[in-house]
C-alpha positions in Angstrom: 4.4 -21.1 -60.7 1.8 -23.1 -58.9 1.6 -27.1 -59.2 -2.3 -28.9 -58.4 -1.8 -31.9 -56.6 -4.6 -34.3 -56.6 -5.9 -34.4 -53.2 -3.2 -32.2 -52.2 -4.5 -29.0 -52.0 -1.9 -26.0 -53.6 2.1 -26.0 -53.4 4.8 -24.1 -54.4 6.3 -25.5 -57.1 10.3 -25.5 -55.9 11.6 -23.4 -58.9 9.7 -21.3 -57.4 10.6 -21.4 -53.7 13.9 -21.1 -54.9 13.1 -18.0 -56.5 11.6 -16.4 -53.8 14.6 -17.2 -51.1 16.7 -15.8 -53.8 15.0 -12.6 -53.8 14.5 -11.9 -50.0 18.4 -12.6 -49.7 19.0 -9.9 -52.2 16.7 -7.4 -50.4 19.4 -6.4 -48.0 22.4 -6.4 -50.7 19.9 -3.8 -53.2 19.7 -1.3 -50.2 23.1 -1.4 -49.5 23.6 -0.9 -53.1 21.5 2.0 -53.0 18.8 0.6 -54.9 14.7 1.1 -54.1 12.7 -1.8 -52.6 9.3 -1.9 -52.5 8.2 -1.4 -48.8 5.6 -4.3 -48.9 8.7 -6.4 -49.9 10.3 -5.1 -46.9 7.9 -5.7 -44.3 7.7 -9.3 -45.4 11.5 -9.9 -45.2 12.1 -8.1 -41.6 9.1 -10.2 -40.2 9.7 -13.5 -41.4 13.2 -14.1 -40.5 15.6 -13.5 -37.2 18.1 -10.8 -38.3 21.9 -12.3 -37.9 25.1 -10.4 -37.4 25.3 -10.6 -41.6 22.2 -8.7 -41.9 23.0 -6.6 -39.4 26.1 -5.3 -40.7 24.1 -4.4 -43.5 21.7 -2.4 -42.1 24.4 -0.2 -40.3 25.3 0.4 -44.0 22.1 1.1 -45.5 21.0 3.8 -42.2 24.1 5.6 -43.1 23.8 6.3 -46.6 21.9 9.5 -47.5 20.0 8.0 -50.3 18.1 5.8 -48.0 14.7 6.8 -47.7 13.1 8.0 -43.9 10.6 4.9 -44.2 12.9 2.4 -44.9 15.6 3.4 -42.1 12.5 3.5 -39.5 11.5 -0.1 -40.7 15.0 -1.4 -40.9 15.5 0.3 -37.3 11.8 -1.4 -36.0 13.1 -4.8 -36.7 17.1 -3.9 -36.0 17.3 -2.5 -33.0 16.0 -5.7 -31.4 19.0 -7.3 -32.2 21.7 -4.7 -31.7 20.9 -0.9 -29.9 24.1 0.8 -31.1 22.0 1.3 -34.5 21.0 4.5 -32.7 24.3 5.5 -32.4 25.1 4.9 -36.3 21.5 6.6 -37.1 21.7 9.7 -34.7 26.0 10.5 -36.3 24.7 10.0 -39.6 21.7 11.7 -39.8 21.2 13.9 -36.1 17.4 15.1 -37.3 16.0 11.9 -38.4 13.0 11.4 -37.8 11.6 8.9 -36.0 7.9 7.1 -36.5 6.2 5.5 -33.6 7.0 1.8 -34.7 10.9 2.7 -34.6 10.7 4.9 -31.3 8.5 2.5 -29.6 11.4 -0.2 -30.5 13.8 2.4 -29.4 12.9 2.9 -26.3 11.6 -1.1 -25.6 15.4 -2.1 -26.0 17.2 0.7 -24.7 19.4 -0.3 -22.3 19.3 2.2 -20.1 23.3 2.7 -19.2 24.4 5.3 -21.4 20.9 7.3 -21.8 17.9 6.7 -19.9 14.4 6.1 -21.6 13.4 9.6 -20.8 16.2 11.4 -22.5 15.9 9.4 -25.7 12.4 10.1 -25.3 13.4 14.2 -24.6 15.6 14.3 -27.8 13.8 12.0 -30.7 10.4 11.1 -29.1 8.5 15.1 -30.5 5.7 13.0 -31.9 5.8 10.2 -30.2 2.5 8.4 -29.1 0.9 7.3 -25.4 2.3 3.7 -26.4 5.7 5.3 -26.5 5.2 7.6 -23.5 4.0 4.7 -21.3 6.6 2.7 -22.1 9.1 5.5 -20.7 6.9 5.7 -17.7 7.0 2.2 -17.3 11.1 2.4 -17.3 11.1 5.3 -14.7 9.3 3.8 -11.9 10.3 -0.2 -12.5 14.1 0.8 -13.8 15.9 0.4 -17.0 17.2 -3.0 -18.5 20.8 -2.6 -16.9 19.5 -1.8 -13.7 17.0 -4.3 -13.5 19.4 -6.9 -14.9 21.9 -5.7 -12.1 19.5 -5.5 -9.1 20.4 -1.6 -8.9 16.9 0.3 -9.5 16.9 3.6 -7.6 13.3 5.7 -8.5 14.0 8.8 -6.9 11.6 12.2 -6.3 12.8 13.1 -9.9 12.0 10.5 -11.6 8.7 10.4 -9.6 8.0 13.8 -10.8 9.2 12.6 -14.2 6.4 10.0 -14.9 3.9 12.4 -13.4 4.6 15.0 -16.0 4.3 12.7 -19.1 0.8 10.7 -17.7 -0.2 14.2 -17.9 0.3 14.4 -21.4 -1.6 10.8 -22.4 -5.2 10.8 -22.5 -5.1 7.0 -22.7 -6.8 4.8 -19.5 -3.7 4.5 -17.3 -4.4 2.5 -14.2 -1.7 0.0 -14.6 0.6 3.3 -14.4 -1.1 4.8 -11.5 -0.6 1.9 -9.4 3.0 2.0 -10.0 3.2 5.6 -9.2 1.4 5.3 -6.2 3.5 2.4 -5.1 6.3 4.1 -5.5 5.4 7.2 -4.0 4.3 5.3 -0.9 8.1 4.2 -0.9 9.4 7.3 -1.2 7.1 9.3 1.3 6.5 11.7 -1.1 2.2 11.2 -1.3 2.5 15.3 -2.0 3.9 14.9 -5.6 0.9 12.6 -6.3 -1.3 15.9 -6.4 0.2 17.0 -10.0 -1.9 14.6 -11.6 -4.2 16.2 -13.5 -6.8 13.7 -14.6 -9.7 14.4 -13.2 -10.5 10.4 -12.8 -7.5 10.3 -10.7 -8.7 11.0 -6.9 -12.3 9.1 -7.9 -9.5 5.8 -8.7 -7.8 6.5 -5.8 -10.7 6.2 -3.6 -11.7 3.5 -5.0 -8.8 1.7 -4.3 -8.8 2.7 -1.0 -11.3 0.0 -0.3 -9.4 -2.9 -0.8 -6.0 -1.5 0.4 -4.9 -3.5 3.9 -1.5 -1.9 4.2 -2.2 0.6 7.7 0.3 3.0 6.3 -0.3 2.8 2.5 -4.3 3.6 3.6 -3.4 6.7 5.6 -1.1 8.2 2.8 -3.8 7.5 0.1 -6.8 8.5 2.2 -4.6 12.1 2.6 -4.3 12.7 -1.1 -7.9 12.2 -1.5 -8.5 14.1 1.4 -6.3 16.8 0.7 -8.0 17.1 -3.1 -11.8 16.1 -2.4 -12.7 15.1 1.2 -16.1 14.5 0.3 -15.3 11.2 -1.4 -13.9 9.7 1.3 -17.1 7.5 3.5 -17.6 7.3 7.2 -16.2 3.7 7.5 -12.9 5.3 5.3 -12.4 8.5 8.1 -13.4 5.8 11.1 -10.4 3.8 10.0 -8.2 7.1 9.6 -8.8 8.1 13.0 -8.1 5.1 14.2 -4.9 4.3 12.3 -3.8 8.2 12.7 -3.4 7.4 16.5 -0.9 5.2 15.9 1.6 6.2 12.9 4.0 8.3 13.9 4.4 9.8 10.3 5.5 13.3 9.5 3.2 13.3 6.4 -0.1 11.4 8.1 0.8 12.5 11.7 -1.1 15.0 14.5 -1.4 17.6 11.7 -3.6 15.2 9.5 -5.5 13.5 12.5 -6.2 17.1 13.4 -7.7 17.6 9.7 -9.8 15.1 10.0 -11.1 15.6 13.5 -11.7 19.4 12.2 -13.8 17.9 8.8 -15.6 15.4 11.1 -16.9 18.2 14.1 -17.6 21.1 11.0 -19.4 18.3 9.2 -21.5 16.9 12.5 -20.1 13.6 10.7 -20.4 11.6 13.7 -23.7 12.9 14.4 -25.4 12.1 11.4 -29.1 10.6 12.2 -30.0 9.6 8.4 -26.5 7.3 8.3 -25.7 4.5 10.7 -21.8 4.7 10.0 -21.3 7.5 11.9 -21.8 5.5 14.4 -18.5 4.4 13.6 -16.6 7.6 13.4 -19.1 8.2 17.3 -16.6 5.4 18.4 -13.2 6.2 17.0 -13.6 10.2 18.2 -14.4 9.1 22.1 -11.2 7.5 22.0 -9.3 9.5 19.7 -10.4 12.7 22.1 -9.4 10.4 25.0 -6.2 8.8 24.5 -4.5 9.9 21.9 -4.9 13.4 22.0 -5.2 13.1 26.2 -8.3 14.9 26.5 -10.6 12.9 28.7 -12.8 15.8 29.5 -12.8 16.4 25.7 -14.3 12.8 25.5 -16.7 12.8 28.2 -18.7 16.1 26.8 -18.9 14.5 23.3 -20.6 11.4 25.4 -23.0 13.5 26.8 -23.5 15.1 23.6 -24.5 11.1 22.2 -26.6 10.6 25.0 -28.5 13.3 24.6 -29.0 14.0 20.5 -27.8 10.2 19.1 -29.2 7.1 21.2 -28.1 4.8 18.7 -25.3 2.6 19.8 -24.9 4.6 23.3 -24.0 1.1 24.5 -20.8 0.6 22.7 -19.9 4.4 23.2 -20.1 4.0 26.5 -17.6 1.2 26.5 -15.1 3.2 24.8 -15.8 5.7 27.0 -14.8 3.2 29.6 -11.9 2.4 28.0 -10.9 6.2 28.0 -11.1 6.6 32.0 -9.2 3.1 32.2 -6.3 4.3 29.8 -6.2 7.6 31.8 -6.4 6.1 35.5 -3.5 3.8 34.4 -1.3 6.5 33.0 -1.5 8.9 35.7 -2.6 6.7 38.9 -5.8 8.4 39.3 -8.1 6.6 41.5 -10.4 8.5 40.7 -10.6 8.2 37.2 -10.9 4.2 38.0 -14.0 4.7 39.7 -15.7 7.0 37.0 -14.2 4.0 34.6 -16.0 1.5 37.0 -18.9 3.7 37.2 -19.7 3.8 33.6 -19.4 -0.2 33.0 -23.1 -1.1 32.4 -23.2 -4.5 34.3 -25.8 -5.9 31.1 -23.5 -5.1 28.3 -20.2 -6.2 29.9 -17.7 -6.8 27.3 -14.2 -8.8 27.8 -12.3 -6.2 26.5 -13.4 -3.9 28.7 -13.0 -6.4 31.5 -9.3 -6.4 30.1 -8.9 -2.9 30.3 -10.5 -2.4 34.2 -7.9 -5.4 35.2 -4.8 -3.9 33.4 -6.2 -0.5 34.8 -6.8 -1.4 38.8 -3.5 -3.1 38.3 -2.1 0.4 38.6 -3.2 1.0 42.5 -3.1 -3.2 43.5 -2.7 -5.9 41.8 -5.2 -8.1 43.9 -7.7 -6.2 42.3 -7.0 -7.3 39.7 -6.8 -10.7 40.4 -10.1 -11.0 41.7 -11.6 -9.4 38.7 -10.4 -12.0 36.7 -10.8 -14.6 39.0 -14.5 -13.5 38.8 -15.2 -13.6 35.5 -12.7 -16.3 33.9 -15.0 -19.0 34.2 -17.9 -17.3 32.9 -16.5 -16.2 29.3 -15.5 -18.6 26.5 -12.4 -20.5 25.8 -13.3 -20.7 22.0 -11.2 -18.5 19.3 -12.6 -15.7 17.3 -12.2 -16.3 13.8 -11.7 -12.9 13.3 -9.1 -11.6 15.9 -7.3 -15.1 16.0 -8.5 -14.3 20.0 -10.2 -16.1 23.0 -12.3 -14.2 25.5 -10.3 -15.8 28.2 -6.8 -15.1 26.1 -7.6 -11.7 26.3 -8.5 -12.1 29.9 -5.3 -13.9 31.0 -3.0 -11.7 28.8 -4.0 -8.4 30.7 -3.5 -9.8 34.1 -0.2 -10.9 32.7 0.8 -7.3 31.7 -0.9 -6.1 34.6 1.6 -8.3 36.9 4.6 -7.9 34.6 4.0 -4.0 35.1 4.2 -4.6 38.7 7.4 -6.3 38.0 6.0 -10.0 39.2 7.6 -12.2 36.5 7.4 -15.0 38.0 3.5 -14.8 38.6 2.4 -13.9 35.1 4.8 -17.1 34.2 2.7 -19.3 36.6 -0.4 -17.1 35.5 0.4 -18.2 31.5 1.2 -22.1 32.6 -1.8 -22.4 35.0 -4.6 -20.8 31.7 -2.6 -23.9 29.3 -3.4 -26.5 32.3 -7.0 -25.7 32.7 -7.7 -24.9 28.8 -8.0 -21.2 29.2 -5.2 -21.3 26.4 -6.3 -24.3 23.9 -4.8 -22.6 20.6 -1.2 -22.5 19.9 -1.3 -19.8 18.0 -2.8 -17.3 20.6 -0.7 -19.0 23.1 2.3 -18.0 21.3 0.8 -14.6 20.9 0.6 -14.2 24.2 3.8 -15.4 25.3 4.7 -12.1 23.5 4.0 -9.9 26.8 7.2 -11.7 28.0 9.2 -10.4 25.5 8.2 -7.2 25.8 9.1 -7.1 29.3 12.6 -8.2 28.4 13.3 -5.9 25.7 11.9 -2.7 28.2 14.3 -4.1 30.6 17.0 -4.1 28.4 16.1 -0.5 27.3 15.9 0.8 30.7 18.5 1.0 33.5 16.0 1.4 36.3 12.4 0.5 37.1 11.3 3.7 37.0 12.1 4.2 34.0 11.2 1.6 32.5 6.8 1.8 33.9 6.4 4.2 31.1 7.8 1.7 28.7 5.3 -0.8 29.8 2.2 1.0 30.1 2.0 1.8 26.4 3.1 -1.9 25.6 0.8 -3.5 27.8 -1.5 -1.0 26.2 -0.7 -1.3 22.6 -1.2 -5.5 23.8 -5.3 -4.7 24.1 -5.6 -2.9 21.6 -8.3 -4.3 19.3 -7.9 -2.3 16.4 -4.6 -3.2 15.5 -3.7 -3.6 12.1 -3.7 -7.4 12.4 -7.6 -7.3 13.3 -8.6 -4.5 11.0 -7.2 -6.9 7.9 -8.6 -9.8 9.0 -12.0 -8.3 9.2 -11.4 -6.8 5.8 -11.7 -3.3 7.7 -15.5 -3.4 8.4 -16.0 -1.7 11.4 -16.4 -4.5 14.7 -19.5 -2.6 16.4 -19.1 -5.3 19.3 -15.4 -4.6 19.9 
């Protein structure tokens, strides 16, 4: 009965109210009795109230009697299971072949635990029809871990369950990209990038390589570039197989190792990628093969043909190719004591377009045959470059400078020099920031630790020449993510 208040509006008159808290507390007590209720009715009682251990009780009777309609058990179980899981248990003993609608799976597998049956077996036994809500739900439990084991700190995705999630985002046509990133996450954890190629949805490899372009991570990049590479190479850009030639020389990964640089290297010289007139990045992959030929696969001659090759058929940016070029015969005269290679290195250095870094590398390299050399080749050019940091690199031109004849001495084992070397570039402002200071102060440690490793000088020159090495090296990851990986063409 309804009341009209002046300037009240409508209200329940409290006979009324009385009648209707009457009759949703005698919803529950009907079913039990075996009595029909009107599934409107239902609804409205399960959603407007938190179910207590009394109603509970209840609801463990009304699943278990026969008479009990499907509907009703998969509403009761919607709204129930929230409060108490072991409803599954009284369900599945009282009636094994129930089945189960999306809205009571979906709560099913939401509040499973996880410690006496995982996600993905409830999903395996009662889950035939169940929808991509349902299905991405499990997914989401297999690569972020079940309830208990998220609650205890003990989430283990394994292979298995990797291959697990794989196998039902195959079966959901629904846009998945939250799920994909979890996948490939995990997969990056788990060094197992291969499994990633069971994915069958066709926008799959086009995501990944559009992720690719924000991804920092040196490591993560390599293994994602391989799956795309491995599935569609021609999606991947110039700047994307610059960078993988670059970071390929330094991971020493059995999945993005020598075999995948090698892949690359083949796609790029069957391609003629790096000599591609109509684009300006190849440029770019010009200037990560040099190097790649030179050091890291220690094929200098290699290097010097494809030079010649640039000089001849692609003019553009012959400059900076040159200067890696120079960097190749450094590296090489350093590594073996080849005079001879340090002239050729001289030799190419075009006076005009003199960088630091190669400066670096021609003082860390004449370091090799005397260390007065050296000296005088910084002592030469110290004054003339600035003291003011790169934004990008966190770097000084004279930091650079006064770090390689540090290395350069430390290799020579003079300690005590590159220690007066590093306090005499903070007294004349050759060192101004902190923060490269510290950086540099780094080559001491180094030194140390090699010491520490080796039991003999001998043995311990090898150990320093790649860390002095490593030291210059501009295209570090630090670099590449501070320059949010767009190629330096003045490095």
């Amino acid at each position: 009965m309804l009341h009209i208040f002046r300037g009240s509006g409508l209200r329940w008159s409290t006979s009324t109210q009385t009648k209707f808290v009457r009759y949703n507390s005698s919803i529950l007590g009907s079913l039990v009795n075996g009595e029909a209720v009107p599934t409107k009715d239902l609804r409205s009682y399960l959603t407007s109230k938190t179910l207590g251990d009394d109603e509970v009780e209840k609801i463990h009777e009304i699943v278990k009697n026969e008479k009990t309609s499907v509907d009703t058990i998969n509403q009761l179980l919607q709204h129930g299971l929230q409060k108490d899981f072991s409803l599954y248990y009284t369900v599945s003993k009282a009636s094994p072949s129930h089945a189960w609608d999306n809205e009571a799976l979906h709560s099913l597998i939401n509040n499973n635990p996880g410690r006496a049956i995982s996600s993905w077996a409830l999903l395996e036994k009662v889950g035939v029809n169940a929808d991509s809500k349902c299905i991405l739900e499990v997914v989401n439990k297999l690569l972020e871990g079940e309830i208990s084991e998220l609650r205890e700190g003990a989430v283990e995705v394994t292979p298995d369950r990797l291959d697990r999630a794989i196998r039902l985002l195959n079966s959901v046509s629904d846009p998945v990209e939250k799920q994909w990133e979890l996948l490939v996450q995990r997969a990056i954890e788990l060094k197992r990038m291969e499994q990633l190629s069971s994915i069958e949805a066709e926008a799959f490899v086009p995501w990944l390589n559009q992720k690719l372009s924000s991804v920092t991570d040196q490591r993560e990049f390599l293994h994602i570039s391989k799956v795309i590479f491995d599935n569609n190479p021609d999606l991947l850009t110039k700047d994307s197989i610059a960078q993988i030639l670059s970071y390929a020389q330094l991971e020493n990964d059995p999945v993005t190792g020598p075999d995948y640089l090698q892949a690359v290297i083949d796609l790029v010289e069957s391609k003629h990628l790096d000599t591609d007139k109509k684009d300006p990045e190849s440029l770019l992959i010009r200037l990560k093969l040099v190097t790649t030929y030179g050091i890291h696969q220690d094929d200098f001659n290699k290097a010097l043909e494809k030079f010649h090759a640039y000089q001849t058929h692609e003019k553009f940016g012959i400059e900076l190719v040159q200067a890696k070029l120079v960097q190749v015969f450094g590296y090489q005269a350093f590594k073996r004591g080849d005079k001879t290679l340090l002239k050729i290195a001289e030799t190419l250095v075009d006076p005009d377009e003199l960088q630091v870094k190669t400066l670096a590398q021609l003082i860390l390299a004449r370091s090799k045959f005397n260390c007065e050399d050296s000296l005088n080749l910084y002592n030469d050019y110290i004054n003339q470059v600035s003291k003011d940091i790169n934004e990008t690199t966190g770097r000084s031109p004279t930091g650079v400078l006064t770090e390689a004849l540090m290395a350069a001495n430390l290799y020579n084992n003079d300690r005590e020099f590159a220690h007066l070397l590093y306090d005499k570039a903070i007294a004349n402002g050759f060192l101004k920031d902190e923060a490269e200071a510290a950086q540099i102060k780094k080559v001491f440690r180094v030194y140390g630790d090699s010491f520490e490793e080796s039991d003999s000088w001998r043995r311990l020159n090898p150990v320093l020449v790649t860390s002095s090495l490593t030291l210059l090296d501009e295209t570090k990851k630090k670099t590449v993510m501070a320059a949010k990986r767009t190629a330096n063409l003045h490095d």
